[in-house]
N, C-alpha and C positions, 0 to 999 in steps of 0.2 A: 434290363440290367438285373442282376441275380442279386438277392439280397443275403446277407452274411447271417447264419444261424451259430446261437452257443447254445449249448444245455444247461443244466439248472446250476454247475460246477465253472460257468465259464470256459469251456474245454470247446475248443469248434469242431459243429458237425458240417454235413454237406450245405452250401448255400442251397436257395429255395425260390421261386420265380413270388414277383411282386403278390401277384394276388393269393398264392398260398400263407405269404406274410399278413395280407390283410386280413385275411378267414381269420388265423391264431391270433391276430391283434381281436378283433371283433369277438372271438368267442373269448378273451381269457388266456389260454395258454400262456399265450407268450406275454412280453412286455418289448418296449423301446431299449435296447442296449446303448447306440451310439447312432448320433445323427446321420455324423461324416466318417468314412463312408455309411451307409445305412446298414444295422445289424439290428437284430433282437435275439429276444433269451428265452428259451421253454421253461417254463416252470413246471413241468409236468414228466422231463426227461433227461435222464445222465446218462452218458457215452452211448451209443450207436455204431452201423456202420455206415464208413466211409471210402472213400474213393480218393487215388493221389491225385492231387491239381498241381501244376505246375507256372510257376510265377515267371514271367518274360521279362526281361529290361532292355530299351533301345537307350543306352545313355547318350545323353546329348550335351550342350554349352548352355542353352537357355531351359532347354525343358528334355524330360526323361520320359519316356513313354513307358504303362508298364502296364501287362495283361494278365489276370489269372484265365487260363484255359484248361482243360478235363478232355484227356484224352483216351480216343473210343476206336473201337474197328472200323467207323466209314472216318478216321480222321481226327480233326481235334476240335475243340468246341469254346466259346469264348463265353466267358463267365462274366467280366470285368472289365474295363479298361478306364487310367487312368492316365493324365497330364502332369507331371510332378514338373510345376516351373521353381526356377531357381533364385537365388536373390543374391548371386556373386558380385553383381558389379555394384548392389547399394554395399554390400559389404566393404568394396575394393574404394569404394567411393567416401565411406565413413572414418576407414582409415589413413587414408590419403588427408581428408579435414583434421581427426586429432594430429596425427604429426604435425603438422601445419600448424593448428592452435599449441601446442607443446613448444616447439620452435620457436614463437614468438614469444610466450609468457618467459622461454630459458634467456633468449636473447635480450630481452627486455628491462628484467626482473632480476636476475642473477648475474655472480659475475662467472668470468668462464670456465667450461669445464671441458678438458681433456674429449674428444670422442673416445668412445670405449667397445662400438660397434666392432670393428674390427675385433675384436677378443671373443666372439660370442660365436659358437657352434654350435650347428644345428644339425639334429639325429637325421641316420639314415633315414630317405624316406620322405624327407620333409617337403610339403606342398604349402604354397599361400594360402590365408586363410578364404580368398574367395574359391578356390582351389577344393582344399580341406571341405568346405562346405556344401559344395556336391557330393561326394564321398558319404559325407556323412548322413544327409537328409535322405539319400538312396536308402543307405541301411537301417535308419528310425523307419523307414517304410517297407521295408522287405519284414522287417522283425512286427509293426504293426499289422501287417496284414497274416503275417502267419500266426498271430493270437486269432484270428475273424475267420481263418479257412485251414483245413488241413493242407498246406504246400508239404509237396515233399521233397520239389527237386528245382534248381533255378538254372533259366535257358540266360545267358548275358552275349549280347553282341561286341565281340572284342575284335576282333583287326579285319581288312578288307581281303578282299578275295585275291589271292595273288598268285594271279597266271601264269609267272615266267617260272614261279618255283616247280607250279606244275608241269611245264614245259620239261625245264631243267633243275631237278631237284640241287646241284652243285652250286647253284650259283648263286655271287654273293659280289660285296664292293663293288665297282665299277660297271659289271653287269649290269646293273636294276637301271640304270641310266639308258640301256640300251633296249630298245624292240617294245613289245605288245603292252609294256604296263606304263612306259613314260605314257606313250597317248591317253591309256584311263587314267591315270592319277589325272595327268593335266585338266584332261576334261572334266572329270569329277571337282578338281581345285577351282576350275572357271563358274563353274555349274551354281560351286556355293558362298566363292566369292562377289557376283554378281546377280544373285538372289533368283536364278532362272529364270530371265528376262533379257528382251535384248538392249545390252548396254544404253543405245541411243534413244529411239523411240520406246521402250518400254514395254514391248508387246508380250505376252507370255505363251500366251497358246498358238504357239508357233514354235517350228522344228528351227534349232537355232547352230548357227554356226560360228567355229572360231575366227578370231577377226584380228590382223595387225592395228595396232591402233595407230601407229606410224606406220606406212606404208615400207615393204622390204624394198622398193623404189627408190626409198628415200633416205633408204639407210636405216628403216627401221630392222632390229635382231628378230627372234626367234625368243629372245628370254621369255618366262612367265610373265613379268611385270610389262611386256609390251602386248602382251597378249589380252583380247576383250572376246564376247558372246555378241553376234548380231543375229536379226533375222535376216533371212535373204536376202528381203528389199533395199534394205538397209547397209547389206555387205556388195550386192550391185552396185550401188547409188554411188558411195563412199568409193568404192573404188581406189585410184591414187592420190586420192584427196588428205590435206592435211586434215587434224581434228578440226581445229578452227575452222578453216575454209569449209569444209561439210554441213557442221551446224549455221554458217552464216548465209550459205546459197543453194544446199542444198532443199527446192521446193517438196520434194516428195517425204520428205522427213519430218518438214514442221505441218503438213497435211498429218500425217499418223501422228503426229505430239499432240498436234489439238484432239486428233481421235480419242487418245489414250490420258488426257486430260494435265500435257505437262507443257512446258515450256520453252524454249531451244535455251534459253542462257541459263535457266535454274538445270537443266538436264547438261550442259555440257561441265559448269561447277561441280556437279554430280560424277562423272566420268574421271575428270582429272583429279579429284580427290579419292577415289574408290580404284585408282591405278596404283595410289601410295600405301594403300592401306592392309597390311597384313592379316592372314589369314585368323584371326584370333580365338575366331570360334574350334576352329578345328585343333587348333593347337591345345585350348583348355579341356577338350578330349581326348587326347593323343597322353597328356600330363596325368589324369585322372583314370584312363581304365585299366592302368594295370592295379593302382592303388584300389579301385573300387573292387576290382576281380579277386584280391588279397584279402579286403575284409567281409566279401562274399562268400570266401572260403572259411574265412574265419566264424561264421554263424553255424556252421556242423552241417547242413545240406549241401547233397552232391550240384556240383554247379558244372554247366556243359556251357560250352564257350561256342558260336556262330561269326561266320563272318558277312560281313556287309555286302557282296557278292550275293550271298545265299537268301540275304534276306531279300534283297532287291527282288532278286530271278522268284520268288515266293512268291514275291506282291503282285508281280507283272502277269505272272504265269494264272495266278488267281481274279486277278482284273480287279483288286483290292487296292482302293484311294492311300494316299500317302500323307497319312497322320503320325504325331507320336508314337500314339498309342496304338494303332493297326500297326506303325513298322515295326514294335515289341511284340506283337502278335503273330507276327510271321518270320521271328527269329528260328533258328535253325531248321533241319529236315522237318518236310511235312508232306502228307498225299492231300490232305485237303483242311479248310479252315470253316468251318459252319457257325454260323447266330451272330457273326462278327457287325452285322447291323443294328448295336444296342449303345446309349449315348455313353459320352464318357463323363468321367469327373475328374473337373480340373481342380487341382491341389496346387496354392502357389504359395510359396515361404514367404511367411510377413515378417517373422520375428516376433520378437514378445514383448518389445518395446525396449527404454535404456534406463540409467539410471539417473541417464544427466536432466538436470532439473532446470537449466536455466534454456534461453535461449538465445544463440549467437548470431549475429551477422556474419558477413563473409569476411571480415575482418579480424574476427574472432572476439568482439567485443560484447557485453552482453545484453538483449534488446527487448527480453521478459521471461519473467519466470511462472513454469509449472506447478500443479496444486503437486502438495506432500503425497496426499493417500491416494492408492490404485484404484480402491470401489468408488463408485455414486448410484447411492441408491441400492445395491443389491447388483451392479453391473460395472464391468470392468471393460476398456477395450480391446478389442479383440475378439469378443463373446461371439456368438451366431444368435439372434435373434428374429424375433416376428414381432414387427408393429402393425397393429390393428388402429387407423387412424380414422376416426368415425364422421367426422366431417372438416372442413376447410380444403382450402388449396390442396391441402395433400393428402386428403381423404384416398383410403384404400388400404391392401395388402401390401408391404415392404417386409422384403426377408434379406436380408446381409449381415455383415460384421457392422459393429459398433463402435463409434469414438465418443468415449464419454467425457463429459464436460460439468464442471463445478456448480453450475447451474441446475441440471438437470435437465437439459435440451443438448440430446443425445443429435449425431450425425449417423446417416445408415447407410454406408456404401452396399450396394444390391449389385445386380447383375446389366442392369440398365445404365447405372451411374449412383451417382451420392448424393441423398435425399437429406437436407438439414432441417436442425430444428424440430427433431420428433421428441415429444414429452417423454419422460420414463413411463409416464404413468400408459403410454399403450404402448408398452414392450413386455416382450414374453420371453425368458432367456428358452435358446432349441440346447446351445451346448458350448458350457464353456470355453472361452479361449485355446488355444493348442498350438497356438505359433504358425498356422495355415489357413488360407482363407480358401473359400469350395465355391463352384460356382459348374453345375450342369450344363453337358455341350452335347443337344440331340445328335441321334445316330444319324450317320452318314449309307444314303443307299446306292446302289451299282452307279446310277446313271448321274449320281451327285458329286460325283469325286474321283473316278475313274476315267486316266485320258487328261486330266488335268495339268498333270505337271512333265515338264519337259525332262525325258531321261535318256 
């Protein structure tokens, strides 16, 4: 992974491979800029020449894949890549509790008051805040990373590939219902509705096929919501069978459940609930990328738009695994993608904590309250540290974010899990809180991830 150079002005030159970093670290030159991602600073040089790098984005519902790559005459070359997870539904979830608690102190405590919801509009534009919040943590990071690298242009994956327009530029309404794109969408909607697996036994690395869950025997439609993913064996077996009856006598299914380590009655609860359950992911990106693509525009670089189509045919054609952050990487035209085997960094929004002091039950009542002040000891949580733990139980190296405690026996969530009970006295701050916790994910090679997922 390429590390992020500035000059003596702060001003970003070309990134520089790790061990050119540690030469300038070890003789002087440079210094440590920033942990997350990793940058240093020349002390010894202002402005240079540079090269355009170009910043990718695959947005997604849970996590955003994004690439700095440097494009050359044999192709394009991958500098970067990162995981931007998202924290929508602790947000969708936090607000859902205040209203909740607000409701009950209003109902309670007061006497009544008129609703007044009804009278209140809302600007063109307007997205929920867990909504709002992908949008935005995109753009704190497009605009971060262009202080760390000279970007000078952004690739964004914005709509899917769509054949029939190609087909028939005219066509529109009723049309899209008809011919070569209902079948992709559906199978795309199947694909990522039931997590690329087959619905019953759970198998993955297997060519899977569409499946009535009600048999059309039996009356079952054609809608999406009767429609499920099997593997073959399992679309065999099943046959005219009802759901029930399949999971309760079919022998060759609960053979591959135990394979696959699951159950017949927790897997068919699984089934019947995942036939009701709406697309949600896809929807919260469907809502959010034309807003992201607006204020992508709005940062002053030219922004080139790809479609999902393109990227896919990239990946495949390339024999490149299917990550976040590789499918940001093989956003729009390319002839070829080079060094794409360097780990990534996963960036996941924490927040920066609240201001509420007490603590509620699910009642809303109150069941203990938080110290006043933010610091302990010189450490807040949030921070990235390194405890150096020289003997007992938890003798060793721990590097993660901090939760600090009034005491002074710090908690260390790592990359492993969350180590309690570390003294301040062997912590070392790496770098202030930022509202994101980092955590290192080795590169992925040909034979690792390639061939994995059913497409």
């Amino acid at each position: 992974m390429a590390v992020f150079v500035l000059d003596n002005r702060k001003q970003p030159l070309m990134p520089c491979s790790e061990k050119r970093a540690r030469l300038l670290l070890e003789d002087g030159r440079a210094v440590v800029h920033k942990r997350y991602p990793f940058a240093i600073r020349l002390k010894d040089r202002v402005g240079g020449d540079t090269q355009p790098l170009r910043l990718k984005l695959d947005p997604g519902s849970k996590t955003t894949g994004l690439a700095v790559v440097r494009k050359a005459g044999d192709g394009q070359h991958v500098l970067c890549l990162f995981d931007l997870v998202h924290r929508g539904f602790q947000i969708k979830k936090a607000l859902e509790q205040r209203a909740t608690f607000r409701r009950r102190r209003r109902s309670a405590n007061l006497r009544y008051r008129a609703p007044r919801f009804d009278n209140r509009i809302r600007p063109k534009g307007w997205l929920p805040p867990s909504l709002q919040h992908r949008v935005d943590t995109v753009t704190a990071w497009v605009e971060r990373l262009r202080r760390l690298a000279p970007i000078t242009a952004l690739d964004q994956e914005l709509v899917r590939f769509d054949t029939q327009r190609l087909d028939n530029p005219e066509i529109s309404g009723v049309g899209y219902q008809q011919g070569t794109l209902l079948g992709y969408e559906v199978r795309e909607y199947l694909l990522e509705k039931w997590g690329r697996e087959c619905a019953y036994c759970g198998a993955t690395d297997t060519p899977l096929e569409i499946e009535h869950v009600e048999p059309r025997s039996r009356g079952g439609s054609n809608r999406v919501s009767n429609l499920s993913l099997a593997c073959h064996a399992c679309n065999q077996e099943k046959d005219r069978q009802a759901l029930t009856d399949f999971f309760a006598t079919a022998r060759g299914l609960r053979r591959r459940l135990k394979q696959h380590g699951h159950t017949a009655d927790i897997r068919l609860e699984r089934v019947q609930r995942q036939l009701k359950q709406p697309l949600r992911d896809a929807s919260a990106v469907n809502a959010t990328r034309w807003a992201l693509f607006t204020a992508l525009k709005a940062i002053g670089l030219p922004v080139t738009v790809g479609t999902g189509g393109r990227t896919k045919y990239n990946r495949q054609r390339l024999g490149i695994p299917k990550t976040h952050a590789l499918n940001a990487a093989c956003v729009g035209p390319m002839d070829a993608l080079h060094h794409w085997q360097v780990p990534t960094l996963t960036i996941k929004a924490t927040g920066r904590g609240g201001y509420q002091r007490t603590r509620l039950t699910r009642h809303g009542f109150p069941r203990g309250y938080l110290m006043r002040q933010k610091q302990v000891k010189g450490f807040q949580t949030g921070d990235m540290i390194t405890a150096l733990v020289p003997t007992g139980k938890k003798a060793g190296t721990h590097i993660g974010r901090v939760a600090v405690r009034k005491t002074g026996s710090f908690n260390i969530q790592t990359q492993q899990g969350a180590v309690q009970g570390i003294s301040y006295q062997y912590c070392t701050l790496i770098q202030r809180g930022d509202g994101y916790g980092y955590h290192s994910t080795p590169s992925i090679n040909h034979q690792g991830g390639a061939g994995q997922t059913v497409v």
